[in-house]
C-alpha positions, 0 to 999 in steps of 0.5 A: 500500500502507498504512503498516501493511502496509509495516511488516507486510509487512517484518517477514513478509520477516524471519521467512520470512528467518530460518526459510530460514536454520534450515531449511538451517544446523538440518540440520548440527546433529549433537550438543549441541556444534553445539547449543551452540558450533556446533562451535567452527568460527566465523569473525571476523565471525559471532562478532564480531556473533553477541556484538554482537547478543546485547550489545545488544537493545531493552533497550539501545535503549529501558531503557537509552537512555532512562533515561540519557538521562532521568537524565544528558542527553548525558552517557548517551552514555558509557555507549555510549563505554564498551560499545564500549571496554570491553565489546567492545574490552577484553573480546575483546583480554583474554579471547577468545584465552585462552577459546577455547583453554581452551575447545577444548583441554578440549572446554567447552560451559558456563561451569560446565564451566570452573568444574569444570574449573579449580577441581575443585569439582562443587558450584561448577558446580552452584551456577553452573548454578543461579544461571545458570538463575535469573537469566537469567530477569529478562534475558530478560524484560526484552528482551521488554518493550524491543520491546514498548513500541515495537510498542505505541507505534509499531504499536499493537499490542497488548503481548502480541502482540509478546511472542508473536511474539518469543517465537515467532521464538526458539523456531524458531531454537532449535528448528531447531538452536540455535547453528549456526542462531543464529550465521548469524542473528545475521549477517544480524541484525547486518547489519540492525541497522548499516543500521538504526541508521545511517538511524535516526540521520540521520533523528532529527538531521534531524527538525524535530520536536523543541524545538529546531531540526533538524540538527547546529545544534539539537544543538549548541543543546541541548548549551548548555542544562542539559537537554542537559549537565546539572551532575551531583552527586557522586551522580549521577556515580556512578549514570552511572558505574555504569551505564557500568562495569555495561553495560561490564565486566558482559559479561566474566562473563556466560555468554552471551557468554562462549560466543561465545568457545567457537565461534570457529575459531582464533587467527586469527579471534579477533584479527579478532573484536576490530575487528568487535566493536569497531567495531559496539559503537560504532555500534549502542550508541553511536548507541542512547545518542545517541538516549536523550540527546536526550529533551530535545530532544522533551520538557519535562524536567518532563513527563519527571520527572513520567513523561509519557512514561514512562522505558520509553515515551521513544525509542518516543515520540521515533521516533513525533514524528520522523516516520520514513519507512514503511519505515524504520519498518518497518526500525526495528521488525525492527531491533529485532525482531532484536536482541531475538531474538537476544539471548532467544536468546543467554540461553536457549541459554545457561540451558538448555544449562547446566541440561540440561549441567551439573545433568540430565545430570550427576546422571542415573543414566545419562548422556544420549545427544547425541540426548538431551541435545540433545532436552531442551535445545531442550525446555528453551529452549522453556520458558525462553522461556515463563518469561520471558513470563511474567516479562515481564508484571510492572511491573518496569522494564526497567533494573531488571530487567536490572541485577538479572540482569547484577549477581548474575551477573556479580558473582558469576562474573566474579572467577573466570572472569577471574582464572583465564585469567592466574593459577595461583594462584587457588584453589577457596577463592578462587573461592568466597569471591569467588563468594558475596561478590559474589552476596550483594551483587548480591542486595541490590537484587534482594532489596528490589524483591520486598519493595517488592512487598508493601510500600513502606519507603523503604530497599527502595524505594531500593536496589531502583533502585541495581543498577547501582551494587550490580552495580559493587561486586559485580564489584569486591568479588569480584575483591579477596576472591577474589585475598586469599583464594586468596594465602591459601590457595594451596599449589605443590602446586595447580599440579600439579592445574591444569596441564592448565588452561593452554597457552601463548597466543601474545601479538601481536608 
């Protein structure tokens, strides 16, 4: 059998493997809280690696990977250091336990329901639908793009194909029965994504392809040179560390893995959650950054700069000279066919739940029925995923487009979402002020790349590329504004209001 047919027979294996897995699981989808949260029955390891694969994508191990890689060398390892501690690690110890029983008690199937919910404001869920709708678009496009620079590079086929495919793969699981379905792929997708990553990384150290020599000597070797630990300025260390604390504390506000809270069974299964999305955040992220950062051992750092290969062409190029296997190509490619599902999924669950949820069925004369309500959100996924396509076909870089969708997003909602499980006396005035602060300076990067698309001043061009960096300071800006705010304005007779919010959570001994 040929190299092409292995590859493509693998990846025919992995869609008739997961359209089995719709079919059966769609059938117990009954009403749009299975649709959205699988009927809050999911167990420690289907959570944990539902949330992983929706973490990390192509996006992670083609944009991400190879931009630090280009800009930091070994240092880009600590983004993937910081992904596994603080944004699976610290985020599920802080915020599983207390967003699963906030979520339960109150029967929450969006992010803006909490929103509405905690700070009696129908206008702060509207605003967030919106902003969530939005700007899930660029994310999503960028997940696109991170598989098809690799199926162009090592397949040769053609981008847009690739896209069609994934796109395609989303719309079924969708279609068929949304989280439930979702869920149970992500677990044999997670599964997948271990082995692969664990193969892919014993192969990339052996490869005598590189510059320097194969093996654990030849890294050792590269690690001694300026290309492998790099002196990094003041400005440098700030963009790494931006994109570090971006990638890491940016999940904590993001609604689509915020909802990966929502459907988790109970108490038990949360802290359990916690080691499995710990321990899998460190191999796949930290193994995909580990790869990126050994750009230097394939390629001259001058070619590198000079865009030859190009930043998003990097790993693909990298996999290509390493001379894999074909089947662990094949391996690769649905590695990262399902990591991207996953995630598209993951987001347009989460973008057209809240539109159909949160504004449709909210504004309606007449409340939707489940089977309504349900109908519209899968037709909304469909057409989200096509946005998204559409989106994807832009020359916008992946690290810049999904830095523009984490950054307004989480800049804007993790201050109130956040602060909120712990303290009574954040106000709606507070989450507001912190909501906007964060959202107008999270916009400012996204602002200048549409400008530079008419025209080139060099201010616009340079804040274009600093989202992580505006993301950072979003996130930070909007928790102080939002905590000075409500001190300010917070009144003992709010407390009576929000009660119902709050339960005891039972802390580990």
């Amino acid at each position: 059998m040929s190299q092409v047919a292995i590859i493509y027979t693998t990846i025919a294996v992995y869609v008739v493997m997961i359209a089995v897995i719709g079919v059966i699981t769609g059938r117990r989808s009954r009403g749009i809280s299975d649709f959205t949260v699988g009927g809050r029955n999911a167990g420690a390891w289907l959570s944990a690696l539902s949330y992983g694969t929706a973490y990390f994508s192509a996006v992670m191990f083609v944009g991400y990977a190879g931009g630090t890689g280009k800009g930091f060398g070994l240092w880009g390892i600590l983004a993937g250091l910081g992904n596994a501690v603080f944004g699976s690690w610290l985020a599920w110890k802080v915020l599983a336990r207390r967003t699963r029983d906030v979520s339960s008690r109150l029967k929450l199937k969006t992010m803006p329901e909490y929103f509405e919910q905690r700070y009696g404001s129908t206008a702060l869920k509207y605003f967030a639908a919106a902003v969530i709708f939005v700007f899930m678009v660029p994310y999503s496009a960028s997940v696109y793009k991170g598989l098809a620079s690799i199926a162009d590079e090592l397949l040769g086929i053609d981008v847009n194909v690739c896209m069609i495919i994934i796109a395609v793969m989303a719309m079924l699981i969708l279609v068929l029965g949304g989280y439930l379905v979702q869920a149970r792929a992500d677990f044999v997708q997670g599964i997948i994504m271990f082995a692969g990553i664990v193969l892919l990384l014993v192969f990339v150290i052996k490869s005598d392809k590189p510059l320097f020599d194969g093996g654990m000597s030849g890294i050792i070797e590269y690690a001694r040179t300026a290309e492998g630990l790099p002196k990094l300025n003041a400005s440098q260390w700030i963009t790494l560390w931006a994109t570090v604390l971006m990638t890491s504390f940016g999940t904590w506000g993001l609604p689509q893995m915020v909802t990966k809270y929502f459907g988790i069974k109970d108490d038990r299964q949360a802290k359990r959650g916690v080691t499995i999305s710990t321990v899998f955040a460190l191999l796949v992220a930290g193994g995909g950054y580990f790869i990126g950062a050994l750009c230097y051992m394939y390629f001259n750092k001058a070619d590198v700069l000079a865009g030859t290969p190009a930043q998003d062409y990097l790993v693909p190029k990298m996999l290509k000279l390493t001379s894999l296997p074909t089947v662990l190509l094949g391996i690769v490619i649905v590695l990262l066919l399902s990591a991207s599902v996953s995630t598209l999924c993951s987001v347009s669950l989460t973008a057209s739940s809240v539109l159909s949820v949160d504004l449709i069925n909210d504004r309606a004369k007449k409340p939707l029925g489940q089977k309504k309500l349900t109908a519209l959100t899968k037709i909304l996924c469909a057409v989200f995923v096509v946005i998204s396509f559409v989106v994807a076909n832009t020359e916008t870089p992946i690290l810049d487009m999904m830095s523009y969708s984490w950054g307004v997003i989480s800049g804007s909602f993790l201050a109130p979402y956040v602060l909120a499980l712990y303290d009574k006396k954040i106000t709606k005035k507070g989450a507001w002020a912190g909501v906007l602060t964060g959202f107008c300076i999270a916009m400012i990067p996204a602002v200048s790349k549409i400008i530079t698309m008419f025209a080139a001043p060099e201010l616009a061009v340079k804040l274009a590329g600093m989202g992580p960096t505006f993301a950072c300071i979003a996130m930070i800006a909007s928790i102080i504004v939002t905590e000075v705010v409500s001190r300010l304005t917070y009144k003992p007779s709010d407390e009576l209001y929000i009660a119902p919010f709050y339960s005891e959570v039972k802390e580990e001994e």
